[in-house]
SELUMVEX-439428 format. One record per residue (C-alpha): x negated, y, z negated; residue in three letters; residue number from 1. Coordinates in pm, 1 decimal, always signed. Each point is the difference from the previous one (the first is absolute). Last residue first. Layout:
X, Y, Z, ALA, NUM
...
END
This chain:
+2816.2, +1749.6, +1505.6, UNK, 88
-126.0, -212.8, -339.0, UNK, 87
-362.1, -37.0, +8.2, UNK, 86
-126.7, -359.2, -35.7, UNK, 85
-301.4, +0.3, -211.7, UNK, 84
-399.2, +0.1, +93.4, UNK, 83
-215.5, -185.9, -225.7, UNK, 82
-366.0, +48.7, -22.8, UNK, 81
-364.7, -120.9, +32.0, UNK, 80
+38.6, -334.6, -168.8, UNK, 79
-367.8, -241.2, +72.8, UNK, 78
+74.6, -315.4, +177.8, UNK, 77
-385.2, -4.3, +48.0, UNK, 76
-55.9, -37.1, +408.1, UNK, 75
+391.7, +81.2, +71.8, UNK, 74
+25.6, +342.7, -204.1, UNK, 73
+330.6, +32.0, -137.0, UNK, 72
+294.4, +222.5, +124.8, UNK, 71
+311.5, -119.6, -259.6, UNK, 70
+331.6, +113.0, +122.8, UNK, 69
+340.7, +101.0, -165.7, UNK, 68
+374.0, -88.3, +37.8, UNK, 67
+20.6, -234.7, +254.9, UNK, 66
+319.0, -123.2, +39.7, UNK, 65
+30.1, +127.1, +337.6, UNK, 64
-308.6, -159.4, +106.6, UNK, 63
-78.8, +27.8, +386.8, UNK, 62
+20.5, +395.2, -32.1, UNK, 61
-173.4, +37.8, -336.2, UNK, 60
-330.8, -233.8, +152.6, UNK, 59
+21.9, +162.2, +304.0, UNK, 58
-19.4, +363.0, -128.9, UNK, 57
-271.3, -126.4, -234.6, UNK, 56
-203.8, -142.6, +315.0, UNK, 55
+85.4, +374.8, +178.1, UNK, 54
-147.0, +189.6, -295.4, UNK, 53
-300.0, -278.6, -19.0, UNK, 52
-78.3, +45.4, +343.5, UNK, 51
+58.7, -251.9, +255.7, UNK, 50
-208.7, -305.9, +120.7, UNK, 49
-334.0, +194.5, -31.5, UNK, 48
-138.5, -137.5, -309.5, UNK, 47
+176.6, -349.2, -86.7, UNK, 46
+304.9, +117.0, -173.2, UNK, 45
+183.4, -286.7, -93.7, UNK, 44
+372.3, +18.7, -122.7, UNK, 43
+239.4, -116.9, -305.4, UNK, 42
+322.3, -110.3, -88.3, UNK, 41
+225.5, -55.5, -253.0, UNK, 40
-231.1, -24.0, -321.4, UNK, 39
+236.2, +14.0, -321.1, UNK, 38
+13.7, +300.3, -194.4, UNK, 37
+327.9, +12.3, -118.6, UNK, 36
+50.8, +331.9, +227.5, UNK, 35
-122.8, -213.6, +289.3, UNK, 34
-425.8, -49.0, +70.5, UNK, 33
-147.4, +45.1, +332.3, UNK, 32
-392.4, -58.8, -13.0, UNK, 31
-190.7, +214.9, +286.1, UNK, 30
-360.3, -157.8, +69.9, UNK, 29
-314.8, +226.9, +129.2, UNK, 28
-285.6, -70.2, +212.7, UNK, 27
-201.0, +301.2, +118.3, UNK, 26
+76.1, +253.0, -237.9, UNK, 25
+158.4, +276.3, -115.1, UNK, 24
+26.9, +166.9, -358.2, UNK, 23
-221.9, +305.6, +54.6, UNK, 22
+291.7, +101.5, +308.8, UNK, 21
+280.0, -7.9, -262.9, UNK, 20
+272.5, -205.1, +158.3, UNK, 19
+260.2, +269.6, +199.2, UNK, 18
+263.6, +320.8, -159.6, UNK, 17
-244.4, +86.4, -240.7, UNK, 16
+135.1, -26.3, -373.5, UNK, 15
-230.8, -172.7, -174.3, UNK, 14
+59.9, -47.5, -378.5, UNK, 13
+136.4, +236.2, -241.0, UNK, 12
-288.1, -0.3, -218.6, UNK, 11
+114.1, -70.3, -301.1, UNK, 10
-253.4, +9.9, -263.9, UNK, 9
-315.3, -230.0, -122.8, UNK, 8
+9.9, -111.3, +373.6, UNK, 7
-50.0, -347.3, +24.7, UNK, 6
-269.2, -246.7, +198.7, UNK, 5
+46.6, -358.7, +25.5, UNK, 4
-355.4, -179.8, +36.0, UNK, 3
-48.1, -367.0, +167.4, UNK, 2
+141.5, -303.8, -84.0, UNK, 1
END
């Protein structure tokens, strides 16, 4: 397991409109997990296939019960961040 890393106060998160640029990679995996928090789905990104923003547009669109999504690095398995569904 590798190291978690908190903010001693709230920092509100990210709140850019795409995946922070710092946080991409080459190989990535998207995790689908419904509101109970069971896996529902998931998708490969193997550097070049699609973007993360249009992998995690995929991943809500093929999974309507998804309610949130796990981006993890492929190579170490290592959590990076989870996305939630936005209500329109």
């Amino acid at each position: 397991m590798g190291p978690v890393f908190v903010h001693p106060e709230d920092c509100g998160g990210w709140q850019g409109d795409t995946y922070p640029d710092a946080m991409r990679g080459e190989q990535r995996v998207l995790r689908a997990y419904s509101a109970a928090g069971n896996i529902v789905g998931g998708l490969l990104l193997n550097g070049g296939d699609m973007t993360i923003d249009e992998g995690l547009a995929e991943v809500y669109r093929r999974n309507p019960e998804a309610a949130v999504v796990h981006v993890r690095s492929v190579v170490y398995g290592c959590f990076h961040a989870e996305t939630r569904r936005t209500a329109h």
